[in-house]
C-alpha positions, 0 to 999 in steps of 0.5 A: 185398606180399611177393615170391612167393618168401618162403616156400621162396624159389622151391626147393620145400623141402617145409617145411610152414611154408614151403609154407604161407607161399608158398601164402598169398602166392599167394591174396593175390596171385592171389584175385580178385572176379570168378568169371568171371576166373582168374589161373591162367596168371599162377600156371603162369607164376610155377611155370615161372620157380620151376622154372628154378633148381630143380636138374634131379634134382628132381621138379616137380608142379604141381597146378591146383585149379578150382572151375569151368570156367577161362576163361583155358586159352588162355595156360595151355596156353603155360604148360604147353608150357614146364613140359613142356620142364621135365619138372614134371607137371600134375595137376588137381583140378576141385571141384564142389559137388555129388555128381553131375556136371551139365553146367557141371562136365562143361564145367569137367572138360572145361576142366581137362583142356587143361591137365593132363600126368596121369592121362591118359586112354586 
């Protein structure tokens, strides 16, 4: 497998080719079987290391995408801890299959929103 930073290597370029590169790199290596199993807080960890040699003008924007309730918000919420100190912003987008909210998506927006620095609720 290819290492996480083959694409932009870990600077964020904002080349599309590039950020697609490392998007693909990170769905081979983060995609699992299990619906009821998530790798988010390997991939919050992996931006946070990325983050560390991104020069420190630089505006960092991680964006978590959920098609459920996301089971591992415990370690992600360390994660978030550090990319706070980092100054990256945290926005999520919760997907549901259907127009209208049920009681599993409002669980999963509920999930997602341990884990984001925006919008913030007031």
């Amino acid at each position: 497998k290819r290492t996480s930073t083959v694409g932009t290597n870990g600077l964020l370029s904002g080349s599309k080719s590039e950020l697609a590169e490392d998007l693909h790199w990170h769905e081979d290596q983060f995609k699992t079987s299990s619906s009821s199993s998530s790798f988010g807080s390997q991939a919050m960890e992996m931006a946070s290391v990325m983050f560390d040699d991104s020069p420190t003008d630089r505006k960092k924007i991680v964006i978590v995408v959920a098609d459920g309730e996301i089971p591992d918000t415990n370690m992600m919420s360390a994660t978030r801890g550090r990319l706070e100190s980092q100054r990256a912003i945290i926005f999520g987008i919760q997907v549901r299959r259907f127009a209208s909210q049920n009681s599993a998506t409002e669980s999963a927006a509920e999930t997602m929103k341990l884990l984001v620095t925006e919008p913030v609720e007031s």
